[in-house]
Every structure is written in structure tokens, then in C-alpha cells.
mmCIF file of the N, C-alpha and C atoms, coordinates in Angstrom:
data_MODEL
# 
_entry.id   MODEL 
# 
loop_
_atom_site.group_PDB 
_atom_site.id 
_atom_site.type_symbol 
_atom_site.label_atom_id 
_atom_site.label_alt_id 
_atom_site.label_comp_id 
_atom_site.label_asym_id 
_atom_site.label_entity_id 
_atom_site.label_seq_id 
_atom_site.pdbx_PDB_ins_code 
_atom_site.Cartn_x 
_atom_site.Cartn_y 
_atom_site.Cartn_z 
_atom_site.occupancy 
_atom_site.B_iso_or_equiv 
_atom_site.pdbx_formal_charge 
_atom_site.auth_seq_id 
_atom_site.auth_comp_id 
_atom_site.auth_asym_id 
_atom_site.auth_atom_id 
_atom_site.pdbx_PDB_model_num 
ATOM 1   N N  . UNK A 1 1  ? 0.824   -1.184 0.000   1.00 0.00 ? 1  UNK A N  1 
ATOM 2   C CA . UNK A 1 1  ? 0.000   0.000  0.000   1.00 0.00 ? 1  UNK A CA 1 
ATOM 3   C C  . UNK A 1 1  ? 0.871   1.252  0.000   1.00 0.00 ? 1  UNK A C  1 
ATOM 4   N N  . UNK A 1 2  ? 1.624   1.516  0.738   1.00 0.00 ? 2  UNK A N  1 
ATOM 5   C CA . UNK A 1 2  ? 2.859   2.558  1.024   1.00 0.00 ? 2  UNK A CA 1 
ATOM 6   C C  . UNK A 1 2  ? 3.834   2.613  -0.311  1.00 0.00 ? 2  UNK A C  1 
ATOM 7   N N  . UNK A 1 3  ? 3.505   1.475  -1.243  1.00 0.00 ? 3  UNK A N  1 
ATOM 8   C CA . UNK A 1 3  ? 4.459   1.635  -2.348  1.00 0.00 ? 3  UNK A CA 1 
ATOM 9   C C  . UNK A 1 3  ? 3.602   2.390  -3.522  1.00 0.00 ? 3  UNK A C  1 
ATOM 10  N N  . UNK A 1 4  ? 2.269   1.896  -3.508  1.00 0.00 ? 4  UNK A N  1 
ATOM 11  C CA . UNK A 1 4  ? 1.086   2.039  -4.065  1.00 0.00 ? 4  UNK A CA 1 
ATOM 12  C C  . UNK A 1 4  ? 0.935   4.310  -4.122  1.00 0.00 ? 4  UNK A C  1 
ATOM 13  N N  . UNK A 1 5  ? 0.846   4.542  -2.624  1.00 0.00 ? 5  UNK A N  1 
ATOM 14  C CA . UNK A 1 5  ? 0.621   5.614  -2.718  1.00 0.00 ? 5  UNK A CA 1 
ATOM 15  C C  . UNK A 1 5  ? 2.140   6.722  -3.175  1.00 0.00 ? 5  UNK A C  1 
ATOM 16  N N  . UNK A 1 6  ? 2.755   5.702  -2.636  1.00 0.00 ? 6  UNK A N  1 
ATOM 17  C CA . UNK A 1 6  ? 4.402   6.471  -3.448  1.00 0.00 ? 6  UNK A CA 1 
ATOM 18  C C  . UNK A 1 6  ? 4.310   6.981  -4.787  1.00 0.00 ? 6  UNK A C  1 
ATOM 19  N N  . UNK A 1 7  ? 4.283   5.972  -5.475  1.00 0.00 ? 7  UNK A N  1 
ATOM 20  C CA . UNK A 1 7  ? 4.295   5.966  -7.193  1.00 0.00 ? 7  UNK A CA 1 
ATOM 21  C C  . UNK A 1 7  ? 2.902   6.748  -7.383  1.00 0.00 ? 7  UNK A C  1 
ATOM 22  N N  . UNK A 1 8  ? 2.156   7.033  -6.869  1.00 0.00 ? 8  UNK A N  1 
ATOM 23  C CA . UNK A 1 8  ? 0.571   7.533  -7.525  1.00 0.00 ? 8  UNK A CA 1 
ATOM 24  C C  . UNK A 1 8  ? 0.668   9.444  -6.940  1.00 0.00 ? 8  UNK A C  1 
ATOM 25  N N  . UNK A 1 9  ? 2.045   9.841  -6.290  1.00 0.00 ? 9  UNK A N  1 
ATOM 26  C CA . UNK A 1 9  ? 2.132   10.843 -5.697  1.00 0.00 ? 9  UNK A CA 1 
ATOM 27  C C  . UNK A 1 9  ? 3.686   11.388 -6.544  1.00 0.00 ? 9  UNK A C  1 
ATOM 28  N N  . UNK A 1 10 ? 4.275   9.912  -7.259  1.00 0.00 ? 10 UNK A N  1 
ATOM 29  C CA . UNK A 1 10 ? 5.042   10.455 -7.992  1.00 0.00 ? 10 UNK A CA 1 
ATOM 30  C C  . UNK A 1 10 ? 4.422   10.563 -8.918  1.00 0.00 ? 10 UNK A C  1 
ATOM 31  N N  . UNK A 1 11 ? 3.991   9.771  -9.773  1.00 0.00 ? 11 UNK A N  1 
ATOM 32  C CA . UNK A 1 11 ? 3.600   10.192 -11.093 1.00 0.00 ? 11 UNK A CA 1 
ATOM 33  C C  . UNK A 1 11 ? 2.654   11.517 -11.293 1.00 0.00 ? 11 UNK A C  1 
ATOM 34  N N  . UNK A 1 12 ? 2.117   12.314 -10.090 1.00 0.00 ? 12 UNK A N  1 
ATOM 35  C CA . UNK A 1 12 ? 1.140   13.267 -10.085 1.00 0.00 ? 12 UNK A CA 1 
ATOM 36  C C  . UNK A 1 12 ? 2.193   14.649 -10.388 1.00 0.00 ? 12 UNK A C  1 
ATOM 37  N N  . UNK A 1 13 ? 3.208   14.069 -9.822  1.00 0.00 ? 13 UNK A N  1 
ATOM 38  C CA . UNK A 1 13 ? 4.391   15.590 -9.858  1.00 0.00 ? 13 UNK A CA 1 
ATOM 39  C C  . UNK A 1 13 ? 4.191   16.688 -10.857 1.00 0.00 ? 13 UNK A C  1 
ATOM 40  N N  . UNK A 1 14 ? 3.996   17.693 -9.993  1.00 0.00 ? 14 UNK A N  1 
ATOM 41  C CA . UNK A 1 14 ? 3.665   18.560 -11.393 1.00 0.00 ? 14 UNK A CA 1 
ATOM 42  C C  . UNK A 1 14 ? 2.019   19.221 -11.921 1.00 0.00 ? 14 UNK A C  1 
ATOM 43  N N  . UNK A 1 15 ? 1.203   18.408 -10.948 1.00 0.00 ? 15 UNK A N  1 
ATOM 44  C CA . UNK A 1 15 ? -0.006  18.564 -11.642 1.00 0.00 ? 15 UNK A CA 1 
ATOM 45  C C  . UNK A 1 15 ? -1.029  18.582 -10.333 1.00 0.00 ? 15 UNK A C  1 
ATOM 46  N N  . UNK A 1 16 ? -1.799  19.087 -10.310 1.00 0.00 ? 16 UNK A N  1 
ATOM 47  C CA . UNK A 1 16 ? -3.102  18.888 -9.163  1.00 0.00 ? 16 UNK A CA 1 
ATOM 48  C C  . UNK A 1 16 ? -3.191  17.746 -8.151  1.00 0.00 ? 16 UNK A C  1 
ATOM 49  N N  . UNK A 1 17 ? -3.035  17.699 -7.205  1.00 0.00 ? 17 UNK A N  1 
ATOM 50  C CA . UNK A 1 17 ? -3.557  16.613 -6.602  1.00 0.00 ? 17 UNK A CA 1 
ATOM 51  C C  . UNK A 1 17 ? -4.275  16.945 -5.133  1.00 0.00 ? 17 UNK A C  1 
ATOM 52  N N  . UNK A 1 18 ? -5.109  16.313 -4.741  1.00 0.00 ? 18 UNK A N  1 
ATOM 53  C CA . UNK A 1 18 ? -6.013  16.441 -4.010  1.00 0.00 ? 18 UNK A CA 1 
ATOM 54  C C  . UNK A 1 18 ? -6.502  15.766 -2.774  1.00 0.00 ? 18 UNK A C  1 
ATOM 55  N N  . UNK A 1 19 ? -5.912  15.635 -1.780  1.00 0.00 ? 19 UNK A N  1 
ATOM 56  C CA . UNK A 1 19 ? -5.730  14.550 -0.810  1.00 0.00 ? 19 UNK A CA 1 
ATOM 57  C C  . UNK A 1 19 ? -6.584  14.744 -0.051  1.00 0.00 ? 19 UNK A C  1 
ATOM 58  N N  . UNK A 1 20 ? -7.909  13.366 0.718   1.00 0.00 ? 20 UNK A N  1 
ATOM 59  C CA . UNK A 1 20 ? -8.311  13.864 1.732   1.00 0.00 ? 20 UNK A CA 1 
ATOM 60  C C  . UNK A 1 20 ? -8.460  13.254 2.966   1.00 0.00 ? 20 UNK A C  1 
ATOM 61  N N  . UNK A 1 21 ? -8.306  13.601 4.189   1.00 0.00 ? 21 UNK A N  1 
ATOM 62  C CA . UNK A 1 21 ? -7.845  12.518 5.590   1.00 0.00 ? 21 UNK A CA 1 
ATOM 63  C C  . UNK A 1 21 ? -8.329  13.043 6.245   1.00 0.00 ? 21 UNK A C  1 
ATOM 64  N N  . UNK A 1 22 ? -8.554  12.516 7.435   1.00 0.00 ? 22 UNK A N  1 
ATOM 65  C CA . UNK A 1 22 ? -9.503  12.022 8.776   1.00 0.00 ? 22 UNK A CA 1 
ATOM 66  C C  . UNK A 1 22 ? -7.954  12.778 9.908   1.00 0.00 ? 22 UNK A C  1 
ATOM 67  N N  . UNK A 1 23 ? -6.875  12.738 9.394   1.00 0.00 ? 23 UNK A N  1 
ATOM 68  C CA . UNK A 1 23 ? -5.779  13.063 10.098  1.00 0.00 ? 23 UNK A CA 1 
ATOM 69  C C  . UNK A 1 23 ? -5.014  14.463 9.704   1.00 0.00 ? 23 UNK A C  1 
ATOM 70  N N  . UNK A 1 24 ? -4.459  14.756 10.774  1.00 0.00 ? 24 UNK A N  1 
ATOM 71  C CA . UNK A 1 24 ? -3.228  15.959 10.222  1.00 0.00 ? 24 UNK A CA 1 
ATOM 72  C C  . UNK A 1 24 ? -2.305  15.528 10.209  1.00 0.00 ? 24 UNK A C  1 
ATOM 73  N N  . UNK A 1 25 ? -1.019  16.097 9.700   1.00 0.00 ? 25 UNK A N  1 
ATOM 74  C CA . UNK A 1 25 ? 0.268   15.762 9.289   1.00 0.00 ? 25 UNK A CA 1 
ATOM 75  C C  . UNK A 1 25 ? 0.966   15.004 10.387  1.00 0.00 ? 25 UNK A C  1 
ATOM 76  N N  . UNK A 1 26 ? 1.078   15.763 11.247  1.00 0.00 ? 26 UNK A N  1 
ATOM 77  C CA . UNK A 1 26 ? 1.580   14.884 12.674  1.00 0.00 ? 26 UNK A CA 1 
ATOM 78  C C  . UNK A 1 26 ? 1.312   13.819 12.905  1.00 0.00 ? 26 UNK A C  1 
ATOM 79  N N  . UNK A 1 27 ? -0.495  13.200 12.889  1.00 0.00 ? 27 UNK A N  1 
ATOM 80  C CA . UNK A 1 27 ? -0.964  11.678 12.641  1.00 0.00 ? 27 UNK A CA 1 
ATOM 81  C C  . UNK A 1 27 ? -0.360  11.375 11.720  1.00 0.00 ? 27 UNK A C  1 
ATOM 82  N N  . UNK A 1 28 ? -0.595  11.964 10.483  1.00 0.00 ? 28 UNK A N  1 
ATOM 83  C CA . UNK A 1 28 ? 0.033   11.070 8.950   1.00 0.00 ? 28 UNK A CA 1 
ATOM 84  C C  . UNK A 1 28 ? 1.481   10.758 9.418   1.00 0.00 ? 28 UNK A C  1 
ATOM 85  N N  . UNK A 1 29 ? 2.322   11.327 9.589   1.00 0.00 ? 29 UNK A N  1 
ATOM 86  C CA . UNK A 1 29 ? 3.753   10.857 9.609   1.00 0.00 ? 29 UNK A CA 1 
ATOM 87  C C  . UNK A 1 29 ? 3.883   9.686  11.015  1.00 0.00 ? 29 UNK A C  1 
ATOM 88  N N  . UNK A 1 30 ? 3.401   9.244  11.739  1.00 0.00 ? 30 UNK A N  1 
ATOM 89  C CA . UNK A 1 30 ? 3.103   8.569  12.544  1.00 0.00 ? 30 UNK A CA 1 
ATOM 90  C C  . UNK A 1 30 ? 2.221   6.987  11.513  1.00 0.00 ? 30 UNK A C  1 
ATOM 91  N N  . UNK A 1 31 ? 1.844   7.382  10.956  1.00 0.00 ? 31 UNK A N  1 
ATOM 92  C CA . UNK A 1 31 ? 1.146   6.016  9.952   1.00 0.00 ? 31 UNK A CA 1 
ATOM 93  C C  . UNK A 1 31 ? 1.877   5.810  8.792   1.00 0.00 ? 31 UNK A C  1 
ATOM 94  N N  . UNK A 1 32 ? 3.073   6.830  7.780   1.00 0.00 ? 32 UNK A N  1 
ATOM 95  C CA . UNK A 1 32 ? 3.476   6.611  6.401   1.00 0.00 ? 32 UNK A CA 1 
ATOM 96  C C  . UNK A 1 32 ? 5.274   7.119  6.904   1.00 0.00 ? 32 UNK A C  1 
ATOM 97  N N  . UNK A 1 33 ? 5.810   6.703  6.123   1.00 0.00 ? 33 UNK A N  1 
ATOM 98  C CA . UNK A 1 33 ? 7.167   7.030  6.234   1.00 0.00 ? 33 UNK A CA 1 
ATOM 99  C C  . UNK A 1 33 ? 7.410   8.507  5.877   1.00 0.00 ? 33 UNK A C  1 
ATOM 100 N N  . UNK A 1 34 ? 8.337   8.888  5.881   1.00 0.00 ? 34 UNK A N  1 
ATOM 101 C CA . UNK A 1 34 ? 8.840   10.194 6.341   1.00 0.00 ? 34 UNK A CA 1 
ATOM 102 C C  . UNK A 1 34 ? 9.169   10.726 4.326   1.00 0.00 ? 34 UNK A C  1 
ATOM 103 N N  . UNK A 1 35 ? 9.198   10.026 3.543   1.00 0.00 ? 35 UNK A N  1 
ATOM 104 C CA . UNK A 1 35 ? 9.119   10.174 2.147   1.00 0.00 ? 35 UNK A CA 1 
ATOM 105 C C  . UNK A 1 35 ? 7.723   10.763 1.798   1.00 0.00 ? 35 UNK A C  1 
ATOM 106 N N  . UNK A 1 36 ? 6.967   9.725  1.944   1.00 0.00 ? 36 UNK A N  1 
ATOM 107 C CA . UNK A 1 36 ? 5.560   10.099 1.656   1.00 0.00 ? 36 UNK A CA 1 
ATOM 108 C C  . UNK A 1 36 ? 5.004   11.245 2.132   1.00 0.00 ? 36 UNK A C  1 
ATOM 109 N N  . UNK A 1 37 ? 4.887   11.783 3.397   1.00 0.00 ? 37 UNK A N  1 
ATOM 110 C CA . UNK A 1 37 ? 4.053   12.884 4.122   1.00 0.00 ? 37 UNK A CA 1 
ATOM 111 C C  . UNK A 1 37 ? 5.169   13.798 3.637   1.00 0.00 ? 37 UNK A C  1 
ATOM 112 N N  . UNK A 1 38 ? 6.371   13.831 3.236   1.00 0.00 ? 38 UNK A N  1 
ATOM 113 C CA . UNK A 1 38 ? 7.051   14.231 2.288   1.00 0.00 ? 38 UNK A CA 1 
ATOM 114 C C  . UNK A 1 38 ? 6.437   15.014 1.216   1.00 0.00 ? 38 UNK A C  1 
ATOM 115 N N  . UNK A 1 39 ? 5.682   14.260 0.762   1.00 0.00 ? 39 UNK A N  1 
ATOM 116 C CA . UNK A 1 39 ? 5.088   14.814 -0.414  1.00 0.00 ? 39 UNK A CA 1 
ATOM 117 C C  . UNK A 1 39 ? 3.525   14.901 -0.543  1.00 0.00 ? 39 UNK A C  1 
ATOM 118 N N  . UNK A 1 40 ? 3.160   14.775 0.606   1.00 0.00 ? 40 UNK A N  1 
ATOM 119 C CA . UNK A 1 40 ? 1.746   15.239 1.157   1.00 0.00 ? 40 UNK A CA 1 
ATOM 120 C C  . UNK A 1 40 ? 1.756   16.079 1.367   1.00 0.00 ? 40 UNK A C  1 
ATOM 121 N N  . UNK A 1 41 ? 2.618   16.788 2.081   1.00 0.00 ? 41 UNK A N  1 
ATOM 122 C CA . UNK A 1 41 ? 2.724   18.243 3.206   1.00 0.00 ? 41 UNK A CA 1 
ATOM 123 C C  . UNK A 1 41 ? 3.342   19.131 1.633   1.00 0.00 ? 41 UNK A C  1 
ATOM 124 N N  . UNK A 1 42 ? 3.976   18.798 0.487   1.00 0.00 ? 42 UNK A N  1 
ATOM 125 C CA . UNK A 1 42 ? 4.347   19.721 -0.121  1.00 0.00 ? 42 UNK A CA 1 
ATOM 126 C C  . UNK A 1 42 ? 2.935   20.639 -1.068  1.00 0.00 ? 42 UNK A C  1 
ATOM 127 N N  . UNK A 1 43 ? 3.444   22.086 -1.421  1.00 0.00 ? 43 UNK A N  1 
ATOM 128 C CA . UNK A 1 43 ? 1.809   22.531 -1.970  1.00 0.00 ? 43 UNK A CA 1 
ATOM 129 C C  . UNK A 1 43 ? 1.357   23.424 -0.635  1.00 0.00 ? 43 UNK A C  1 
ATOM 130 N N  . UNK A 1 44 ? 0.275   23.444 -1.119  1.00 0.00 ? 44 UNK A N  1 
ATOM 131 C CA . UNK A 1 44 ? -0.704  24.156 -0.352  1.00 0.00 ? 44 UNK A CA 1 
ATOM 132 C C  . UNK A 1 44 ? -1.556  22.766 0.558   1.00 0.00 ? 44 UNK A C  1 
ATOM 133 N N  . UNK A 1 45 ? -1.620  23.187 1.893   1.00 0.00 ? 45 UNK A N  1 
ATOM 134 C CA . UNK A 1 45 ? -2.039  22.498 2.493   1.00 0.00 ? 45 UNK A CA 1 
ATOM 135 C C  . UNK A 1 45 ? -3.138  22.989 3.231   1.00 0.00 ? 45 UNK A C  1 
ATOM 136 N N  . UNK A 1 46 ? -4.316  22.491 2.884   1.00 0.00 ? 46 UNK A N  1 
ATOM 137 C CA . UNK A 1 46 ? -5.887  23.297 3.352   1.00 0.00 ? 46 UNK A CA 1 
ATOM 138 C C  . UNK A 1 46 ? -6.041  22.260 4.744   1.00 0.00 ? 46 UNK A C  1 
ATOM 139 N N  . UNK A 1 47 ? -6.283  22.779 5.988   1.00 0.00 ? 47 UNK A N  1 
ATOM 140 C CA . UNK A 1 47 ? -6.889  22.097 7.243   1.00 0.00 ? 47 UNK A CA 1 
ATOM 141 C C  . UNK A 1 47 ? -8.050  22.695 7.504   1.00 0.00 ? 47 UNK A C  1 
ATOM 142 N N  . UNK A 1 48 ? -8.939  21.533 7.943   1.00 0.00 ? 48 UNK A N  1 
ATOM 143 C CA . UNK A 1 48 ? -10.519 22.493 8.095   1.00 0.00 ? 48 UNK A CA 1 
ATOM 144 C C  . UNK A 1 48 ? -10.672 21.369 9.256   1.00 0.00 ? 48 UNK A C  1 
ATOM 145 N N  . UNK A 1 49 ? -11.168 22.029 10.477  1.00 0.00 ? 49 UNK A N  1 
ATOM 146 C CA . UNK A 1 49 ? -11.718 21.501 11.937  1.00 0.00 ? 49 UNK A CA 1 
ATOM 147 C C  . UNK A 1 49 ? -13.010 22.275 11.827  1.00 0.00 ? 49 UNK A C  1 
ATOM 148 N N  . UNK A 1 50 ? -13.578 21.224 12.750  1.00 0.00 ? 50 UNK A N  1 
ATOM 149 C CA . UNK A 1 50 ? -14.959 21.430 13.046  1.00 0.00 ? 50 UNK A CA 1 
ATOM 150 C C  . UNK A 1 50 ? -15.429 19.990 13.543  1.00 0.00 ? 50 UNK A C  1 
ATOM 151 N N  . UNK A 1 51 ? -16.662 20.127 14.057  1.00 0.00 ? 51 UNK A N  1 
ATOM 152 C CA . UNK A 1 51 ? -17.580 19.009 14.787  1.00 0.00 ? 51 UNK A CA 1 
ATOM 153 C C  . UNK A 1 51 ? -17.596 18.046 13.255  1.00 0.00 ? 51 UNK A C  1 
ATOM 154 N N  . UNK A 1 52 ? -17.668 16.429 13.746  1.00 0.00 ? 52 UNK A N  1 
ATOM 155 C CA . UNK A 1 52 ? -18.111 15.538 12.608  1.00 0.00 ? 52 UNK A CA 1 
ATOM 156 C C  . UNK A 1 52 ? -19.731 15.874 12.256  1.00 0.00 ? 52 UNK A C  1 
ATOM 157 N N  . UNK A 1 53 ? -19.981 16.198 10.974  1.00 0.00 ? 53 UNK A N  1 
ATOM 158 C CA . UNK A 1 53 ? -21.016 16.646 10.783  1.00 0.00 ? 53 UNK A CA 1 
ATOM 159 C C  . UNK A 1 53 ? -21.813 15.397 10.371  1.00 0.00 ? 53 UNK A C  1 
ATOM 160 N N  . UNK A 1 54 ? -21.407 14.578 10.487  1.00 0.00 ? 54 UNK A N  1 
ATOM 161 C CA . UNK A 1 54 ? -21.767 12.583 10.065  1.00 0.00 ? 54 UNK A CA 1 
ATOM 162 C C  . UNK A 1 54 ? -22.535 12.664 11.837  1.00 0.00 ? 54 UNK A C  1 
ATOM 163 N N  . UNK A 1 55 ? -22.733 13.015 12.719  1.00 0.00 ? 55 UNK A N  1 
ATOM 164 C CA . UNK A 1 55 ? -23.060 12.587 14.103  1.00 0.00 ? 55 UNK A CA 1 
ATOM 165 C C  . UNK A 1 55 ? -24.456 13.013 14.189  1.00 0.00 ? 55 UNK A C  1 
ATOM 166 N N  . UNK A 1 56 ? -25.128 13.842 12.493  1.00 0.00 ? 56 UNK A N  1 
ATOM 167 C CA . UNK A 1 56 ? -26.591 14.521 13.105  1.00 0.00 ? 56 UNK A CA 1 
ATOM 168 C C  . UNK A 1 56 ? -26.090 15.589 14.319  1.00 0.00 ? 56 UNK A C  1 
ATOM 169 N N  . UNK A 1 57 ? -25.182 15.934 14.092  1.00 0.00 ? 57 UNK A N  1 
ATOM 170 C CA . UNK A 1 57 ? -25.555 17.242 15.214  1.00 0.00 ? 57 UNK A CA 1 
ATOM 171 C C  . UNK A 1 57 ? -26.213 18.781 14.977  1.00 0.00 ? 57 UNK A C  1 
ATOM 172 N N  . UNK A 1 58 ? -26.617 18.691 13.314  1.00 0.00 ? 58 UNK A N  1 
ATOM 173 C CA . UNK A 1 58 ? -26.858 19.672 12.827  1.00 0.00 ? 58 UNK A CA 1 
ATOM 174 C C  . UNK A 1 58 ? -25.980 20.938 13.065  1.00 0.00 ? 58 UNK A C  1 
ATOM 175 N N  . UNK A 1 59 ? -24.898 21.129 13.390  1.00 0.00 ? 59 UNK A N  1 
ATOM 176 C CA . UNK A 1 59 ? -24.454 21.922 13.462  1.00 0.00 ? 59 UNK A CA 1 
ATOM 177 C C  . UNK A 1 59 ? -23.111 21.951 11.934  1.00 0.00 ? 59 UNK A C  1 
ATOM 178 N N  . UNK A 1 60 ? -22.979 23.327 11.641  1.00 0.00 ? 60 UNK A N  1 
ATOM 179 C CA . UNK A 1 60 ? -22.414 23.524 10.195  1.00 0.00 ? 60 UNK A CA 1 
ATOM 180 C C  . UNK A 1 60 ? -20.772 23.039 10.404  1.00 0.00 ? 60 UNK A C  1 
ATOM 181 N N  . UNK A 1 61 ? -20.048 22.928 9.742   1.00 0.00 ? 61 UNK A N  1 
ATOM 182 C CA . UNK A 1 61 ? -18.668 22.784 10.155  1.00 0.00 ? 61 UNK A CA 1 
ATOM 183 C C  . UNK A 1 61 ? -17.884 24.427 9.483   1.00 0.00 ? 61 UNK A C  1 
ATOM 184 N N  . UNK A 1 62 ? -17.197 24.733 10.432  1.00 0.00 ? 62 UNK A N  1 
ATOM 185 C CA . UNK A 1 62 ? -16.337 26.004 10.346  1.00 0.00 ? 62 UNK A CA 1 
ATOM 186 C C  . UNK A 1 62 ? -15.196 25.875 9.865   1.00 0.00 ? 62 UNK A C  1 
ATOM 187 N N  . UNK A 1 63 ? -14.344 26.617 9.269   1.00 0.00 ? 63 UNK A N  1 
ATOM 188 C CA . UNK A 1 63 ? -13.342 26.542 8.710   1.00 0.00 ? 63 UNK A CA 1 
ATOM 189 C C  . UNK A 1 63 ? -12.513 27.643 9.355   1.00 0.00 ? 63 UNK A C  1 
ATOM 190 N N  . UNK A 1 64 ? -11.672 27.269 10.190  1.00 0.00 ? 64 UNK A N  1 
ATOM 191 C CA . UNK A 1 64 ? -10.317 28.311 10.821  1.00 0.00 ? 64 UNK A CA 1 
ATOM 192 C C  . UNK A 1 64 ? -9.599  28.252 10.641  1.00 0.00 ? 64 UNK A C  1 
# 
């Protein structure tokens, strides 16, 4: 799997890519080697917190 997302983050080089996780960088590098979040963390990196909006809490999720 870790080789899987290697090559699919190399071959993107250069062009859009769009990642989306349940984790922040600190988790990620704790689950993928230090190559990979490597090239996760490079770019623009958008973080958005807020309540899981999956729980029915009706409440909106915020972006800070």
C-alpha cells in the first residue's frame, strides 16, 4: 500500500492533486514514512476543523 501511494504521488508531480484525511500531518507521519508525508505536506495544504457533521448534530462545520 505505502508503495502504491508512493508511485501515484510520484507520477502526479507537477499537476493537481487532491488529498483527503480524517488526520493531520503529525498523525500522517506517525502512519506513512517520512518520504511520503514528504510529499503530502508539499503545496498548499488546506486544514478544516470542526464538529463531525456525520453525528446529526446539525451543526455547520467552520473553517479556521
Amino acid at each position: 500500500m505505502l508503495q502504491a501511494i508512493f508511485d501515484v504521488l510520484e507520477m502526479r508531480k507537477g499537476r493537481p492533486v487532491v488529498i483527503v484525511s480524517n488526520h493531520d500531518l503529525r498523525k500522517l507521519s506517525e502512519i506513512y514514512d517520512e518520504r511520503i508525508v514528504s510529499r503530502l505536506s508539499a503545496g498548499t495544504v488546506l486544514e478544516i476543523r470542526g464538529q463531525d457533521r456525520r453525528r446529526n448534530t446539525g451543526r455547520k462545520m467552520r473553517i479556521e
